[in-house]
N, C-alpha and C positions, 0 to 999 in steps of 0.2 A: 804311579800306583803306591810308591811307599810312602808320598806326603798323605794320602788317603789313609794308610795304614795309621800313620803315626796318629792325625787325627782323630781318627775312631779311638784310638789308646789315651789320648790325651781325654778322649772326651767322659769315657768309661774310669777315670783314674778320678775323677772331681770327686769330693768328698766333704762331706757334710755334718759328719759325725758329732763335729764341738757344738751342734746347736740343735741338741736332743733335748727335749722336754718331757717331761714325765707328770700325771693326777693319778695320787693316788695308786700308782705303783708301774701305769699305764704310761707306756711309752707312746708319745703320741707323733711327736715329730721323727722323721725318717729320710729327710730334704728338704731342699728346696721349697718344693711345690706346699708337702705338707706343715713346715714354719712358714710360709707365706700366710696362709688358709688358717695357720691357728692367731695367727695377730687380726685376723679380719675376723674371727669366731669368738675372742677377748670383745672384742668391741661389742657386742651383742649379746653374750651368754647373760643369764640371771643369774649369775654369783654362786649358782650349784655345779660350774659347767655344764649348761645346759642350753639348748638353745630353742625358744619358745617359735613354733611353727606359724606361729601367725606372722612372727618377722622374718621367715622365710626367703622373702619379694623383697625387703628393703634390703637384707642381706646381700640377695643376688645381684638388686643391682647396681652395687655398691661395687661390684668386681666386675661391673658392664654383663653381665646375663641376665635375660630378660623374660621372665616366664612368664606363662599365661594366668590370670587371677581371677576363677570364680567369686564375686561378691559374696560372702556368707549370710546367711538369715541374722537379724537381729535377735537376743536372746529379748523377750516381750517378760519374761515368765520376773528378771530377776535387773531389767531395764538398766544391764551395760549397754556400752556403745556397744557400733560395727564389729562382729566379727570378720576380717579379709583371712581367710582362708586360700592356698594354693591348694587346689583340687587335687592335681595328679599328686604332687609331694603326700598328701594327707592321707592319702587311702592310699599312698603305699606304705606310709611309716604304722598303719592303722596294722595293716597285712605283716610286719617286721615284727609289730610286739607281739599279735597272734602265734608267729612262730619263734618267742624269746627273745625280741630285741630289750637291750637292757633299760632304753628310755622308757618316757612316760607317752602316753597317747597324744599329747599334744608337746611334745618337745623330741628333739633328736640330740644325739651326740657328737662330739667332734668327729669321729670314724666317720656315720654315719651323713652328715655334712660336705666331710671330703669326698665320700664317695657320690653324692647327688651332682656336689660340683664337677669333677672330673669328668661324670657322665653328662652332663648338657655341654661343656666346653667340648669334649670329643660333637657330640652331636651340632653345634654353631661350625666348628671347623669343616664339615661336610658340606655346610651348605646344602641341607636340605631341602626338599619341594615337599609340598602337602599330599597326603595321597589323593587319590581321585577315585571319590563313591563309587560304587558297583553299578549304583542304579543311574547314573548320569547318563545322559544320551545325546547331549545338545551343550556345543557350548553358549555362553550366553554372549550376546556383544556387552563390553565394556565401555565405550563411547559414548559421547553424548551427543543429544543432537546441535547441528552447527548450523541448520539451514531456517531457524528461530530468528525474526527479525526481535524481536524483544527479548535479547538474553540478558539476564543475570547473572552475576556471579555467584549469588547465596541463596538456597532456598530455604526458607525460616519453615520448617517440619517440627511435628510434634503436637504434645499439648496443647490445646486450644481453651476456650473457654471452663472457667473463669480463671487462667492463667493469665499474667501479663508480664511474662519474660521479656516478650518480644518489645513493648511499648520501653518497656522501665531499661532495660540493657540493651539488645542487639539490635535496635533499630538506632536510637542512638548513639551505637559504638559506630556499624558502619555508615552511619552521614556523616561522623567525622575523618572517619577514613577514606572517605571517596569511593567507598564499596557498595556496587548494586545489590538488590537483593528483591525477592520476590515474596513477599506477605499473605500467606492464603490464609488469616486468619478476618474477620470483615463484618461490618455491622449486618450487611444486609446479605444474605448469603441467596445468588440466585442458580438454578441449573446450567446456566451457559455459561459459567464460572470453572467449572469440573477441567473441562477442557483447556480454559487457560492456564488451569492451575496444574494440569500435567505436562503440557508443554511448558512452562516453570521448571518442574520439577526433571524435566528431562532432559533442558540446555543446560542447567544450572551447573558450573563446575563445581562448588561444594554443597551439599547438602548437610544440613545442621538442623542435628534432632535433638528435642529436648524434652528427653521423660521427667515428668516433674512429679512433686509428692502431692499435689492437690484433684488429681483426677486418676482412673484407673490406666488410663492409656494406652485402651487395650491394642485399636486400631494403631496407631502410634508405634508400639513396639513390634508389631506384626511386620509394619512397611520397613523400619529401622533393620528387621533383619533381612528381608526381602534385595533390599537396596544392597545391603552389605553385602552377601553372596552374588551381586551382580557385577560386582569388584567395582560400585560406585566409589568418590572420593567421600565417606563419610565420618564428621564428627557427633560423638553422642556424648550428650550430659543427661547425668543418672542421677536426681534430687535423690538424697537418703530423707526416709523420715523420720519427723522429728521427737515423736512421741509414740507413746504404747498405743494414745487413743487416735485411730486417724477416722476423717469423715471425708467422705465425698456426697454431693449433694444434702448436704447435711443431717445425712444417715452416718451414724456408727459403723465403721468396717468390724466386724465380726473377727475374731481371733483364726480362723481357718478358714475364710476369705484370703485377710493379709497373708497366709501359709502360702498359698495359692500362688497370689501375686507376687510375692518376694518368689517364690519359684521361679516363675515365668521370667522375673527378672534375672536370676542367676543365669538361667538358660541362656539368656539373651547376652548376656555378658560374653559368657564362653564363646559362644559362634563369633561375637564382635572379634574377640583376641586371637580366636583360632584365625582370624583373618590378618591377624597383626595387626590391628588398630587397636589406639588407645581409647579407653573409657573415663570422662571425665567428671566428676563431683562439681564442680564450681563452675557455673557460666562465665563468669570474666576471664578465667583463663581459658576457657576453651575458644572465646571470641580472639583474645590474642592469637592461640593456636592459629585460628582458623586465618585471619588476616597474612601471620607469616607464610601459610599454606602458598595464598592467593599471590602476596606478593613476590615472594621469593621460589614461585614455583617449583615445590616439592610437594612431593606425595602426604597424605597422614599419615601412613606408615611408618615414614621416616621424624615425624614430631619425636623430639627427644627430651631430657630432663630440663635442660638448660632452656627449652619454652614452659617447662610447667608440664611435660604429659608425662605418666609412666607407659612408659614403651611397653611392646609386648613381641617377644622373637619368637619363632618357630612354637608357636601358642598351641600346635596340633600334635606334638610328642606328647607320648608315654614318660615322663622320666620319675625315676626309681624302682624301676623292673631289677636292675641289677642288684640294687638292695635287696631285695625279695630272695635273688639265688644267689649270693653271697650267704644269707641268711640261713637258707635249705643248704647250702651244701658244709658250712658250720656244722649246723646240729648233725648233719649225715654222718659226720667223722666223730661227735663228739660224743665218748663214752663214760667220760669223768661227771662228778659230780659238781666239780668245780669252775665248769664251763669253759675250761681253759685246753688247748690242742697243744701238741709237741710241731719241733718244726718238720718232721715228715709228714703229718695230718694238713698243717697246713701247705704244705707242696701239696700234697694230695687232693686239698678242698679246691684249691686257687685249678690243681688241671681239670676237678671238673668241670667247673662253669666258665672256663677262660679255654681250655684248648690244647691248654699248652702247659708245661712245669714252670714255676717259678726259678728263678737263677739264684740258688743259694750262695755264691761268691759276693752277688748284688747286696745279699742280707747280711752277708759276714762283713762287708765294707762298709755298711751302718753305723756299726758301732752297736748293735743291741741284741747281738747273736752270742748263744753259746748251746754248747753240745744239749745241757737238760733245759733249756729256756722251755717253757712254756707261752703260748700266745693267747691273751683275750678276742673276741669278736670284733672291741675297741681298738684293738691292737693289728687283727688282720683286716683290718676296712683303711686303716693309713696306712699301712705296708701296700695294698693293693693300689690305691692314689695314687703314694710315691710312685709307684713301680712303674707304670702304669703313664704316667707325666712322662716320666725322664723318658721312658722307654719310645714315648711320642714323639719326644723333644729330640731325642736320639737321632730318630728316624728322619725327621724335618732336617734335619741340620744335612744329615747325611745325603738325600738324594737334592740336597740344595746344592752340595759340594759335585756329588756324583754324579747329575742330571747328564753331563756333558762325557761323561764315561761307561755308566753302562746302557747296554741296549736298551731300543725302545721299548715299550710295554713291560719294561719292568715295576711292577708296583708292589704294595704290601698290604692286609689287612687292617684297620684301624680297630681296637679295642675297643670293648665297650660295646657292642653291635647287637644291642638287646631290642631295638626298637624296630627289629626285622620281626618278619611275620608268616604264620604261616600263612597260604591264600586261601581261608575258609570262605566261602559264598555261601550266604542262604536265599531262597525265593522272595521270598515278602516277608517286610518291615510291619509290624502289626501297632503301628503307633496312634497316638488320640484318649480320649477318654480314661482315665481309669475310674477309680473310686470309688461307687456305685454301679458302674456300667460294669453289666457282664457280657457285650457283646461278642467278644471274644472268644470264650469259652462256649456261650449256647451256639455261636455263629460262624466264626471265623475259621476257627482251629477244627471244627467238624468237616467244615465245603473243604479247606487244605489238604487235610489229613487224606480225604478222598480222593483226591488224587496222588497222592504221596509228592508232596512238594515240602520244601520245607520253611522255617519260618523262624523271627525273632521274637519274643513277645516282652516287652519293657515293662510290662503289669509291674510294681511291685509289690510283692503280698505284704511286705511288713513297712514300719513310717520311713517315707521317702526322705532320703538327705543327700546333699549337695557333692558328697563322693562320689556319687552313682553317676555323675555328666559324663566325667571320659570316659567309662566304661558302656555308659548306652550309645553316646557318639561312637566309638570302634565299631560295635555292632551292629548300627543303622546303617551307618555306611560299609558293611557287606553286605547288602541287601540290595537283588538288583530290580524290587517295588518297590515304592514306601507307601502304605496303606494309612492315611489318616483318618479316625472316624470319628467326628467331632459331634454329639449324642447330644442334645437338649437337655440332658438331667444331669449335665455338667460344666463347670465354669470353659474345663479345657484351654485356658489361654500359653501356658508352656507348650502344648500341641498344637495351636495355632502359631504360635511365632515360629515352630519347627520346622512346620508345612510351608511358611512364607519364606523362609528362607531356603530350604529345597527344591519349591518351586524358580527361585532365582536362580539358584546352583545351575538349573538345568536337569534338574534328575527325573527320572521316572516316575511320579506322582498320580496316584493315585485318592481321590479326594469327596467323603461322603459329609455333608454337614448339614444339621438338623437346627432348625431353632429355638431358640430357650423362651420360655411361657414366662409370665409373671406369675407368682404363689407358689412356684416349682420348690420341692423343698431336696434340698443338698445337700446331705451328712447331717441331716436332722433342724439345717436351716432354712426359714422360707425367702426364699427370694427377690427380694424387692422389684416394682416395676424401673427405678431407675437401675438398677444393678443388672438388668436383664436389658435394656434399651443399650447399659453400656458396652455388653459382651456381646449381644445381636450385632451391635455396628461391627465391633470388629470380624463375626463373621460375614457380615454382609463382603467387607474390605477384601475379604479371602474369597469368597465367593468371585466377586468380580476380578480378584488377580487371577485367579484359576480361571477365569472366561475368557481374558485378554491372553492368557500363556497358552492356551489351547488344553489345559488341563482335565483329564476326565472328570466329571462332576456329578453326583448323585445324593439323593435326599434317605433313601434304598438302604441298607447297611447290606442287603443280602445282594444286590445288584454288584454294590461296590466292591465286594470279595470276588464277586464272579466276576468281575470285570479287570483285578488285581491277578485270576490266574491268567485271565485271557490272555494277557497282555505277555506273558513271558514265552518265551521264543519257542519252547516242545509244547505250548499248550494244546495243539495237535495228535500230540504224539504218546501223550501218558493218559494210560489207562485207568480210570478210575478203580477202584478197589472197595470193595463193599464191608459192610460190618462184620459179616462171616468171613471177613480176608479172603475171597474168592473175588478175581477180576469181572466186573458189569462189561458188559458188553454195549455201552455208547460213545455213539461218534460223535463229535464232538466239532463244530464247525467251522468252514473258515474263517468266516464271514466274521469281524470283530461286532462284540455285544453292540446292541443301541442303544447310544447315549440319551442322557435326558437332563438337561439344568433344571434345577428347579427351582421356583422362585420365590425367594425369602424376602 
């Protein structure tokens, strides 16, 4: 016991102090952890110390963390490249400056830096699982089938006409490779074809999708996330486009069209990464990807830098929650106009949102402690890091030595535990349509309200941006329906890849889809016949996935709600309530509604 002793003394005594750095008056370094973090924060800052958000992702994973990367929209208006955007980071550092973070909207701080990091390195040392939707009912098999006398290894998905990926690159790659693969793209396309090509599609150990920028692909990106949530082995390449002006069929794409589309894409993104798989730009590297896949039998998942992927870890956290209540519990203490705390305020701030007081011996052994110091926000975000590392580092060390001395089940809380939750449930997911469609409001939220259920609804009243993914993901998946209502007087293709890939998950779906006319006019556009042949297939694609999964299906918007209460486990048991808030007296049967496909 006393070499334990000494140890913990030895380990608490390490000091740091000679390698303090200071901007601007701001002590930034405070250990180890945070001189490490500020040499890897040099490398990337724009020369204001500052660190631009969009290099967020190369940052991270440059220090091996791998977050998840919404594609950003192209700005069209002012014809820069790609905006990459990190979703969760962005609309939290968004929600920072709203409550006084001292960066700019699209850059963060060294503090602010240290503390993102700290929180996703606690969060990879856990070893997290992904939660599991409310409305899931069914797991799905992951398998493929084995009993296919004509398997393949590759099934070439995706784009089809007038693409020729497949002819110009990945047919050519794998005949040199000795790699099978199954072609369902074909001069002569007849119906007894369907079936071979799902059996393809179903032996196939990888499937390689390839959304490209010469068609809308809408069917394409619907199956790409379908497959995905089936925990297929999938690689996807994402053609960016090349210009402001794009055509398919050689129609002009309308500027809130492409809005549209670049949406559905992001969507599409996020689900891919929340799955841990990478998203790839460039076909020849994803063909290499794919071949090491096959040869070297490992997962996609595991594709890493060193073949060309950016990886994607625990893609389904929240992180920067913790910034947000570092931030509130700051301003809560601070009554100066200088924005600056004493070191009581900041003991005080740190036990709100951490639990626990800060060890002021710990601060006094820094080296940057004295009786009237004051602390910046800059200042208490690397103090927090440091603390916070060592205090991990501590811990690891100690029940590594300890494991063999004290009793079992002794353990300790890990920092950082912001990505806990409370278990809110709502009834039904009110997903599909927006823009136009007021289904919702004249239809959906009336039959619910009547029975007092309750509900999510994703509408959003003001312009739709690319923050809002993680936060409508968290809230769909509390929801133990998901109500899709896919309306004819709208493109809806980010609601249809939703539904595809829910339906895959295994979740509770529920699924009303209408067909789009030709001369339909959309947000003041008319709709072209190819532009509606194109968005038809892919409901058509949804329609039959929902047939094959056993999916309830309706053409109905008012069926489909009634059919969305039915389905949740009291719908027996709750009374309806009338507009006079006086309960109706109907019963309400056991007998589940009847269904009806209908045929588009």
């Amino acid at each position: 016991m006393s070499s334990l002793v000494a140890f913990v003394l030895s380990i608490f005594s390490e000091d740091d102090r000679d390698h303090s750095d200071t901007c601007n008056g701001t002590h930034r370094v405070w250990g180890k952890t945070t001189r490490d973090l500020l040499r890897v924060f040099n490398k990337f800052q724009d020369g204001n110390k500052r660190l631009p958000i969009h290099l967020i992702r190369d940052v991270f994973n440059s220090i091996g963390l791998y977050p998840s990367n919404s594609q950003g929209e192209k700005n069209y208006e002012d014809k820069v490249g790609e905006r990459v955007v990190y979703v969760e980071v962005f609309e939290m550092v968004q929600c920072a400056v709203e409550y006084g973070s001292p960066c700019e909207p699209d850059h963060i701080t060294f503090g602010e830096f240290s503390i993102l990091v700290t929180e996703l390195q606690n969060y990879y040392s856990k070893r997290l699982t992904a939660p599991v939707p409310k409305s899931l009912y069914k797991e799905k098999s992951r398998d493929t089938m084995e009993c296919s006398k004509w398997k393949r290894k590759v099934f070439l998905g995706g784009s089809c006409n007038p693409t020729t990926w497949r002819q110009e690159a990945a047919i050519p790659f794998y005949k040199k490779k000795g790699i099978t693969f199954y072609n369902p793209q074909v001069q002569t396309w007849r119906p007894e074809l369907m079936e071979l090509e799902a059996q393809a599609k179903e032996s196939a150990e990888l499937l390689l999708f390839v959304i490209d920028n010469r068609t809308r692909a809408v069917s394409s990106m619907i199956e790409t996330a379908y497959l995905t949530a089936r925990g297929r082995q999938v690689i996807t390449v994402m053609d960016d486009y090349n210009s402001t002006e794009v055509y398919f069929h050689r129609e002009k794409v309308t500027s809130k069209e492409l809005d549209d589309i670049m949406r559905g894409r992001q969507i599409l993104v996020d689900l891919i990464e929340r799955n841990a798989l990478p998203v790839f730009k460039d076909i020849n590297t994803a063909l290499k990807c794919s071949a090491h896949v096959l040869q070297k039998n490992v997962p996609v998942s595991e594709l890493g830098k060193e073949q060309g992927a950016v990886p994607t870890k625990y893609g389904f956290l929240k992180v920067g929650e913790i910034l947000l209540q570092l931030r509130e519990a700051f301003n809560s203490m601070n009554t100066s106009s200088d924005g600056r705390l004493s070191l009581s305020d900041i003991c005080l701030a740190h036990r709100s949102c951490m639990g626990y007081t800060l060890d002021v011996n710990w601060l006094r052994k820094c080296g940057h402690w004295d009786d009237n110091d004051t602390y910046s926000f800059e200042e208490f975000c690397c103090i927090l890091a440091e603390y916070h590392s060592q205090k991990k580092s501590v811990w690891k060390r100690l029940l590594d030595i300890a494991r063999n001395v004290l009793p079992s089940g002794v353990s300790h809380n890990s920092m950082f535990d912001c990505n806990k939750e409370y278990d809110s449930t709502f009834d039904i997911y009110l997903g599909g349509s927006c823009g136009d469609s007021e289904w919702r409001d004249n239809i959906a939220i009336p039959m619910i309200r009547k029975y007092g259920l309750s509900y999510t609804n994703p509408n959003v009243r003001t312009e739709w941006k690319y923050k809002f993914i993680p936060m409508q993901v968290a809230n769909r998946e509390k929801c133990r329906v998901l109500l899709y209502v896919i309306t004819g007087k709208t493109r809806s293709l980010s609601s249809m890849i939703e539904a595809g890939y829910y339906i895959g998950k295994g979740c509770k779906v529920v699924l009303c889809v209408q067909k789009m006319v030709p001369d339909t006019y959309i947000g003041g556009e008319k709709i072209t016949k190819a532009a509606a042949d194109d968005y038809n297939r892919g409901r058509s694609y949804l329609i039959d996935l929902a047939s094959r999964e056993g999916v309830q299906l309706f053409e109905d918007i008012s069926e489909a709600v009634e059919c969305a209460i039915d389905s949740l486990p009291e719908r027996c048991s709750v009374t309806p309530v009338s507009r006079a808030g006086t309960p109706q007296k109907i019963s309400r049967p056991n007998t589940p509604v009847k269904m009806r496909n209908p045929t588009l």
